[in-house]
N, C-alpha and C positions, 0 to 999 in steps of 0.2 A: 504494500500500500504506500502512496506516495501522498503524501499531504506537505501544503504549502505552509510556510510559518510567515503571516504578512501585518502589516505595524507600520505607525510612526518610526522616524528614526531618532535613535536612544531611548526606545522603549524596551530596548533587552531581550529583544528577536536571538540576536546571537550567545548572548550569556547565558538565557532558557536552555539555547537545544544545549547550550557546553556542559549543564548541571542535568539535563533530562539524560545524555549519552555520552558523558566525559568526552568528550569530542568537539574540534573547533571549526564552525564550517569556514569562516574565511581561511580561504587559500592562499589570496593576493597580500606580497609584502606590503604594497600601500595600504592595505586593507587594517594587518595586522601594527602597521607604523601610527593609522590614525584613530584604530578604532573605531572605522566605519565601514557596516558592508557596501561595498561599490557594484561586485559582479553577482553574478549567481553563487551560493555555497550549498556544497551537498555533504548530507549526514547521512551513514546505513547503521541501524542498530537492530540487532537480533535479541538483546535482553528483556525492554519493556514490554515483549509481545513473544512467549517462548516459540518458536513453531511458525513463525510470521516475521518480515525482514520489513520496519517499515524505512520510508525512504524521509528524509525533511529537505526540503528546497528552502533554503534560505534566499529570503528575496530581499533587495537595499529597499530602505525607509527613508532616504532623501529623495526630495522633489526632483533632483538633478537624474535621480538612475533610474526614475519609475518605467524609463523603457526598457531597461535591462528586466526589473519588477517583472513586467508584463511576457517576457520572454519567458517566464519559469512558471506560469500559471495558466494558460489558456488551455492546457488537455487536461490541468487540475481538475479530481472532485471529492477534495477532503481540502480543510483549512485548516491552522492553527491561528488565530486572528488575536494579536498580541498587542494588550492597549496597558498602559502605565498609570497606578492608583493615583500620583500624586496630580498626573499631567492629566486623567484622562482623554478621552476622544480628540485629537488633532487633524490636520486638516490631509496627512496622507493617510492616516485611520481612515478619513471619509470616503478616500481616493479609493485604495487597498480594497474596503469592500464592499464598495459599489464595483469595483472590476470583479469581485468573486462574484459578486451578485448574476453583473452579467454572461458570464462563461460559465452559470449554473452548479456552481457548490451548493450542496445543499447539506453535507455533512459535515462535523467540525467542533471545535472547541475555542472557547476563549480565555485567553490567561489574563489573569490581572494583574501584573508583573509589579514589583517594587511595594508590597503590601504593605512589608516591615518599616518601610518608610513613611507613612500614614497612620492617623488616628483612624478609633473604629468607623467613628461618624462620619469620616471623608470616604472610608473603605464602603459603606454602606451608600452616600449618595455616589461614588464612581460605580456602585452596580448599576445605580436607577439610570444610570446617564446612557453605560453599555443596555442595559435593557431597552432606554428611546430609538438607540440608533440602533439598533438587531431590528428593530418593528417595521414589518413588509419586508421581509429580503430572505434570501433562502437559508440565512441562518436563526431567523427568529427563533428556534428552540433549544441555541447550540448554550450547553450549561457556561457557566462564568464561574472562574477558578481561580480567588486569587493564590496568588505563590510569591516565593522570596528566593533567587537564584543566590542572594548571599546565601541567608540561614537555612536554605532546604526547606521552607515550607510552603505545604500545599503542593511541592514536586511531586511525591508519593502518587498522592490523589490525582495528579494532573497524566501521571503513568497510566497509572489504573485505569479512569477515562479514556486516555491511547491504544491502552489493550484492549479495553470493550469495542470500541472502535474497532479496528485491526481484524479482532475475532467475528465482528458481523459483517462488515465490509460483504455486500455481493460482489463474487468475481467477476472482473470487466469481461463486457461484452467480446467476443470473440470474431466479429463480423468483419467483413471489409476484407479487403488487398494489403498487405505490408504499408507501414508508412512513419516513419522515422523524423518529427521534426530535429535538426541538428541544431544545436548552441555551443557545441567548443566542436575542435579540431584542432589535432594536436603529433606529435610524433615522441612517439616512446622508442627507449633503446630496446636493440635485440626484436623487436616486435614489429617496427614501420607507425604507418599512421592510423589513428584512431578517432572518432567522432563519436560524439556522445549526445543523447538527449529519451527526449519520452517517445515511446509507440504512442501513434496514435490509434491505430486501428491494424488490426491483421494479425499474422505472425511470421517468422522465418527465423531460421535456422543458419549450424555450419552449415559452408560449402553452398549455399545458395549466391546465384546471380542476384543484383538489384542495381536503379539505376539512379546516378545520382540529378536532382534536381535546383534549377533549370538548365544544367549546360546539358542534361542527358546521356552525360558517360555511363557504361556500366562496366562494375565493381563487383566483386565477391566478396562475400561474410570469409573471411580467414581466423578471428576467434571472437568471440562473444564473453562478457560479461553483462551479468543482469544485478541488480541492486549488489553493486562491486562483489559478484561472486561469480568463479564460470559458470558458465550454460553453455547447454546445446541451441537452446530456442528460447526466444522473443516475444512476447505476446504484449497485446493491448493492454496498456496500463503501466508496464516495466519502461524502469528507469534505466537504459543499457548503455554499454559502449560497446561499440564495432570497432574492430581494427578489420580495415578493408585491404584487399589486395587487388590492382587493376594499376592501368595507366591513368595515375590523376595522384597529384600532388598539392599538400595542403595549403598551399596559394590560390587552390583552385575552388575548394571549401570555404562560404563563410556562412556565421549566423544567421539562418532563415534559410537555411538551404534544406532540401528534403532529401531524403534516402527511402524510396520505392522500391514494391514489387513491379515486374515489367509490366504487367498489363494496365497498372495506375495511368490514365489519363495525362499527358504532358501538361505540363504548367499553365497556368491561363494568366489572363490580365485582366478579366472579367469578371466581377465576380456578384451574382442578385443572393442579395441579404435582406431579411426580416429583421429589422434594426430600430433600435429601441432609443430615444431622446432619453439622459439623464433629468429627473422631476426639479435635480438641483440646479440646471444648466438656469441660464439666464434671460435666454433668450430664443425665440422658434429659429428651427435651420431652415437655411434655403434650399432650395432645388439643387444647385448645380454648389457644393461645397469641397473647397481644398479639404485634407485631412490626412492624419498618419494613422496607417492601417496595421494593428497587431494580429498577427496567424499564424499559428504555431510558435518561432521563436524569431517570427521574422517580424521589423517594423519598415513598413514600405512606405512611400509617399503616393496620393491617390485622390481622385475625386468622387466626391458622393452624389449619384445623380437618383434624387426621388421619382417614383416612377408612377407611382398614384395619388401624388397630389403637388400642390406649389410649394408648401412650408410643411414643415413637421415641427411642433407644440413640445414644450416639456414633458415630460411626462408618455407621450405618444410612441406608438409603433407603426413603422410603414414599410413597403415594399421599398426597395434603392438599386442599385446598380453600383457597386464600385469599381473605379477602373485607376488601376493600378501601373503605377512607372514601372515596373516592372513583374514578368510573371511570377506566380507563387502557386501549389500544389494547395488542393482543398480541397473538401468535397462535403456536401448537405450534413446539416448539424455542426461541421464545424464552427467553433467560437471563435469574434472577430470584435477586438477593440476598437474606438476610432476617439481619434485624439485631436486635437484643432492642429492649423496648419503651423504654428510651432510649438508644439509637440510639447506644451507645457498644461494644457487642462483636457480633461480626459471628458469626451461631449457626452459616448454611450458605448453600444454594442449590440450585439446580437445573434445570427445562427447564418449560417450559407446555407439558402435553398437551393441557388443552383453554380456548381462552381464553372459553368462553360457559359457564363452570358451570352448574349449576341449582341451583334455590333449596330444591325442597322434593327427597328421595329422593338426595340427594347419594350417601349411604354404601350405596344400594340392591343388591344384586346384580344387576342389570339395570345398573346404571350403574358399578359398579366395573369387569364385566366388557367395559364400552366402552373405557375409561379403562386397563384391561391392554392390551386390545387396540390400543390407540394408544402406549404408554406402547416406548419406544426402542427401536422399530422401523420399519425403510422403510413408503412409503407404499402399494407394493405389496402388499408382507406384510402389514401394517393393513388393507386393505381384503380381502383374501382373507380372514384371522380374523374381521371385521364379516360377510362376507356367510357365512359356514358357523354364526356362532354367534347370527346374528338370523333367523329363520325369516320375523318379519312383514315384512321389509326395512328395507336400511339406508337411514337419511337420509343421502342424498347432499349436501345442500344444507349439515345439517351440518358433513361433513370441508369445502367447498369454503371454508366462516366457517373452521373451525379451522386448516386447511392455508393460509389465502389465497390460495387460486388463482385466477391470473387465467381469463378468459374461455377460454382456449384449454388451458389446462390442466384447467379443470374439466370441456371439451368432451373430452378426451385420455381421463382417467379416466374418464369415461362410457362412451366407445369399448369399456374392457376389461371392463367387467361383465357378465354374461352376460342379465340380463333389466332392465331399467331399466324405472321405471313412471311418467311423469309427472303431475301434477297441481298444482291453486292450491297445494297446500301442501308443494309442491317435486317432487324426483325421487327413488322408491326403486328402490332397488338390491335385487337378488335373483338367488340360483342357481335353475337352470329348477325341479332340485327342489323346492325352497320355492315357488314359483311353481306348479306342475302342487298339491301341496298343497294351496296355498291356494283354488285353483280347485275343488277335490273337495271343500273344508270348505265354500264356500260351496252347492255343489249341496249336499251332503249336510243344511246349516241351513236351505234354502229346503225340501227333501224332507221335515225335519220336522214348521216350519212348519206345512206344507200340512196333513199329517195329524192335529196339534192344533185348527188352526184351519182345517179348510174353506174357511168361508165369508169369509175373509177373501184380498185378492189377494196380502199377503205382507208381509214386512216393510219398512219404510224404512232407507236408510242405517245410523243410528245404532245400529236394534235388529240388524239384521244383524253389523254390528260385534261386538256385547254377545253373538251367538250364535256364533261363533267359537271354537276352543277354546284360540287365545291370539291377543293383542293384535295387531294388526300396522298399519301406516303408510296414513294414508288412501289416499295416491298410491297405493301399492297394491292397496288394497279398489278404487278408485274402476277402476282398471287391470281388472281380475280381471275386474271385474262387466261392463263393454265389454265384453269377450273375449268372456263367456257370453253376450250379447244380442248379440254380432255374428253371432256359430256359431249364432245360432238356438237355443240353451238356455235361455236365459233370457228375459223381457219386462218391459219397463218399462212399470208404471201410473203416468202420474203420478211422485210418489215413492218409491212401492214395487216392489219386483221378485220375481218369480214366475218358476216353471219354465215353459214353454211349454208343457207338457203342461199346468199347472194350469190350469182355466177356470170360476171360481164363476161363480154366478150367481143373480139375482135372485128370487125366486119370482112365480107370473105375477101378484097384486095387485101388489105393489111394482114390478113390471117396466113395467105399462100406466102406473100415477102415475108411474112414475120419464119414461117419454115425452114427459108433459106437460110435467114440472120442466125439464129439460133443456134445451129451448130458450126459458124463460124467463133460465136463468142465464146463458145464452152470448148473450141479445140484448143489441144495441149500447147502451153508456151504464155508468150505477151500476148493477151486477150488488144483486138483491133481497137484503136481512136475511131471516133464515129466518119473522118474523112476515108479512113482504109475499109472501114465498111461499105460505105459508101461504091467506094472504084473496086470493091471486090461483087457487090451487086448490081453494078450500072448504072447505077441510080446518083440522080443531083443529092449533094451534103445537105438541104435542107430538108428532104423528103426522107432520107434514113433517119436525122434528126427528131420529124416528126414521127415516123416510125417507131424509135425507141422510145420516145413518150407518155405514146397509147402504149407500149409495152409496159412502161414503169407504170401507167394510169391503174391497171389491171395486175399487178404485182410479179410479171412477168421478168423485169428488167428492176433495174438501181441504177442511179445514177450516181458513182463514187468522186466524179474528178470533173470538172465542165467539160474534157473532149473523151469523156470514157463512160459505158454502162455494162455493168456485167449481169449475166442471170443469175437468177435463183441458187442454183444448182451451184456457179463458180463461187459463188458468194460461201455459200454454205461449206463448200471444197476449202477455202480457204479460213473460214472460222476454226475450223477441224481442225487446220496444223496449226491455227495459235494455239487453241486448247492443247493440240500435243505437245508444240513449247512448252509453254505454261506447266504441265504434267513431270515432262523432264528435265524444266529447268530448277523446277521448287523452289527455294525461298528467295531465289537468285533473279527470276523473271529468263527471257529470253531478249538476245538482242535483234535489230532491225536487217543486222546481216547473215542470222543466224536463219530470220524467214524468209530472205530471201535466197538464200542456199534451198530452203524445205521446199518454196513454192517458184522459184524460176522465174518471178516475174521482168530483176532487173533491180536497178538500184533504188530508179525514179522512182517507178510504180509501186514497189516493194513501200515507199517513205507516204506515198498517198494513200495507200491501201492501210497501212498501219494507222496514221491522221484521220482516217474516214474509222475502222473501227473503235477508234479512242473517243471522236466525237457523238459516237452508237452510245457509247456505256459500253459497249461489249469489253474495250482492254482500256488500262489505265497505266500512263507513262508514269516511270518513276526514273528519272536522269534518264542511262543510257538503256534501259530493260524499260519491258512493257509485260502484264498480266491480264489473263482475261479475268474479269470480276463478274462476268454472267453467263450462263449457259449458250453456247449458239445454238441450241433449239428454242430457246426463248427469246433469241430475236430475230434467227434467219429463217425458223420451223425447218421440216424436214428437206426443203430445198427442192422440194419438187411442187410444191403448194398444195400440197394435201394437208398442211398441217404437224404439230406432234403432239402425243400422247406420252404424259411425264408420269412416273410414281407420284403421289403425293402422300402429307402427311398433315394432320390437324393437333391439335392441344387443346384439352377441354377444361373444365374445372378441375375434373378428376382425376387429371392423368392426360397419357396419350390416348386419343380415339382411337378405336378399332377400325374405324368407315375411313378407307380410302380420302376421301375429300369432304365428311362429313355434309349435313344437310343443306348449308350453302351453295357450296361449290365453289368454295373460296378455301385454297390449297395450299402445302406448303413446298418448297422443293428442299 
């Protein structure tokens, strides 16, 4: 158990824990020259609690270090709130725990240090005074204990309190990804370098990879200690040091850096918080506010932009936006101080609902009502409100960034949603109703379609989308549109999709030339420029032009390059070798010269053909490699235009469904 010891300064913060555990937490020579703590001090004792190691964080009690203060408390939740009989209540007493207040201590003690130096009657109005200022704050029932670090009294008793404590303590939550906020870094002999600080969430172990935050190197656990004792493993709540081993060097380490499992979402600069006005502050905040941001062990500089209203009132809680000089690791529930813009009076705080803001539509209805919807409440209940109040489906991938959830947890909440739709651009969540919907809007857009435009085989992706009558999540769209082409409703051309009932077609001139064309595009090598088709059929370049056209009109033809269309079939022939890149290149990607070795086309063409499936969705450039991120039966179909027919798979309350595509028909691949 880790509990903070937080006080005026010369209220005897440091002398307590030296007389609670014969031990001095100041480290620092200046520290120990002047008699005042400056940095963090840490205490481990195994005596006042047998069977139990608890941790004290010594935090400074001058106005000058309350930002270092702030670095040692915000994944606190136990205090020791340390107020002096003669001085009582001072103005960083008020400081101190109004910051516990805000980062949700709700457990704790309060000593009343310097007893022996007061009469009864001052010992007795110093309780009533601590009893005013304890009233509304999540210490109201924490007991008051005076003591005497000279004479030993009331230490006893202040133990004994620490071990009932200690012994009932529930064990921290075990949830989440790895996540490490850092306050020292250091180099030990014989051992290399070491960084220290609190788990916030997760666990990990020796020999595991992690990555450091924000520059993103990744490090290896090489030994582990946990409330200065070895371990194998790290959990939520321990107070640890890591000596890491990787390329990275402690220049490269500072305060407010993080230490991640890999799948921890990169750092952001964004960050919407349910943030609360101090009742004692002075005056309502504006909208758009300078401020120093506290998170984890880091104090950043940032601005506070309100998103649901113009001012925010003393006393008040509202939705904000902070955005931040630089990124910093977070994620929903984390605790976030904020300090005015020189960093000498502390305004308020509160909890990060979402740690991936967005940049443009912040203050949107669309995204405030995300932002209620997350805003403190279980994750149960959050996710029930997301899926009744987004019809297009929720991005699952989303909560999995903002929640941290590890692999198994993200798989868990999968489990409970009633229609899941996967694809490259994650997983949406949907109720069958919005589901069965969505499946009837798009019949109902392709049944349009058709009778606007005939002769055409139907829309692609994008314009499908745009014919919808509200937005909703590709995974979804891409989900839906399976479903209809597996049930036989629908048919993929190429990349357009059609009712099955619909069947344009050519008129019989264009039908007999389209005969000829056709097996000139699909012979082996450089498929023809529409001029070599042209003088390969006799025909004037405007009339092959319009030819390929009504080919593409009809899903016949693509038009990848302005002097090039390939069919169906080339199209699909060529999906198939990125996909088999893709397969035997694994984590690596394939390169541009690597497909054109596979498919012969040439340098040029090879660079347009890549360019045209990057801008599909179908592959996604990364530098010199590219991967596919989507099936090419779900965007070329079977390449003959009959369509494909996919496995699919659902997720229902209960589990995985049995039914193929369940009673929707909204599918998962």
């Amino acid at each position: 158990m880790i509990i903070a010891t937080a006080g005026h300064v010369d209220h005897g913060k440091t002398s307590l824990l030296r007389a609670l555990t014969r031990q001095d937490a100041d480290r620092l020579p200046e520290e120990k020259a002047r008699g005042l703590t400056i940095d963090l001090g840490f205490v481990y004792d195994t005596q006042i609690a047998p069977g139990h190691t608890i941790g004290f964080v010594d935090v400074p009690g001058h106005s000058r270090f309350v930002r270092n203060m702030l670095a040692g408390v915000t994944g606190i939740r136990a205090a020791l709130l340390v107020i002096a009989a003669d001085d009582g209540p001072m103005p960083q007493t008020l400081e101190h725990l109004a910051v516990l207040d805000l980062v949700g201590v709700r457990e704790g003690l309060v000593a009343l240090t310097k007893a022996d130096r007061v009469s009864p009657a001052r010992l007795d109005a110093a309780r009533g005074e601590v009893a005013r200022l304890l009233e509304g704050t999540g210490l109201a029932d924490a007991p008051v204990l005076p003591v005497s670090s000279t004479t030993g009294e009331g230490v006893a008793e202040l133990a004994a309190r620490l071990r009932a404590l200690a012994e009932s303590a529930p064990a921290p939550d075990p949830r989440g990804n790895f996540r490490l906020a850092i306050d020292r870094a250091f180099h030990v002999d014989g051992t290399g370098l070491v960084v220290t600080g609190l788990v916030q969430s997760g666990r990990a172990g020796q020999g595991e990879t992690l990555r450091l935050e924000p520059s993103g190197r990744d490090v290896r656990i090489r030994g582990l200690r946990v409330q200065n004792r070895q371990a194998e493993v790290a959990r939520a709540g321990d107070r640890c040091a890591i000596n890491l081993a990787g390329r990275v060097e402690k220049a490269d380490i500072h305060r407010g850096d993080w230490l991640v499992a890999p799948r921890v979402a990169p750092a952001s600069a964004r960050l919407d918080v349910d943030v609360r006005l101090l009742a004692t502050h002075d005056r309502p905040l504006k909208r758009d506010t300078p401020v120093h941001v506290h998170l984890g062990s880091a104090d950043i500089p940032g601005r506070l932009f309100l998103l649901d209203r113009a001012t925010l009132a003393p006393g008040e809680s509202a939705l904000a936006q902070i955005v931040l000089s630089r990124p910093a690791v977070a994620a929903a529930g984390d605790a976030v101080i904020l300090r005015n813009q020189s960093a000498r009076e502390t305004l308020g705080g509160g909890r990060i609902v979402d740690p991936q803001g967005v940049q443009r539509g912040r203050g949107a209805p669309a995204r405030l009502a995300w932002l209620a919807a997350l805003r403190g409440r279980g994750r149960a209940a959050a996710l029930q409100s997301l899926l009744e109040g987004m019809p297009g489906g929720v991005p699952l991938g989303a909560l999995d960034t903002a929640w941290n959830l590890d692999p198994a947890e993200a798989e868990a909440m999968r489990a409970r949603v009633p229609v899941v739709a996967s694809g490259a651009d994650g997983d949406a969540g949907l109720t069958r109703g919005h589901a069965e919907a969505l499946r009837c809007a798009i019949l109902d857009a392709l049944a349009h379609h058709h009778r606007s435009q005939p002769e055409r085989a139907g829309p692609d992706r994008t314009a499908l989308a745009r014919m919808l009558p509200r937005p909703c999540l590709p995974a979804a769209l891409d989900a839906a549109v399976s479903g209809l082409v597996a049930a036989g409703e629908a048919v993929r051309a190429g990349p357009f999709l059609r009712l099955a009932s619909h069947a344009p077609r050519l008129n019989a001139e264009d039908g007999a030339l389209w005969a000829r064309a056709k097996p000139l595009l699909e012979a082996p090598g450089r498929p023809p420029v529409i001029s070599e088709l042209a003088a390969a059929l006799d025909i004037a370049q405007d009339r092959a032009e319009a030819l390929l056209a009504r080919a593409a009109m009809l899903g016949e033809a693509t038009r990848v390059t302005p002097n090039r269309y390939l069919t169906q079939a080339t199209l699909r022939r060529l999906a198939d070798l990125a996909e088999d890149g893709t397969r035997q290149a694994a984590d690596e990607g394939f390169t541009a010269a690597e497909f054109r070795d596979r498919s012969g086309l040439g340098r040029n063409l090879t660079i347009e053909m890549l360019e045209y499936f990057d801008r599909l969705g179908f592959t996604r450039r990364d530098g010199g490699t590219r991967k596919t991120v989507r099936p090419a039966g779900t965007v070329f179909g079977t390449g003959d235009g009959t369509g494909t027919r996919a496995a699919m798979q659902t997720h229902t309350l209960s589990g995985r469904g049995s039914d193929p595509g369940g009673p929707h028909g909204l599918q998962t691949r």
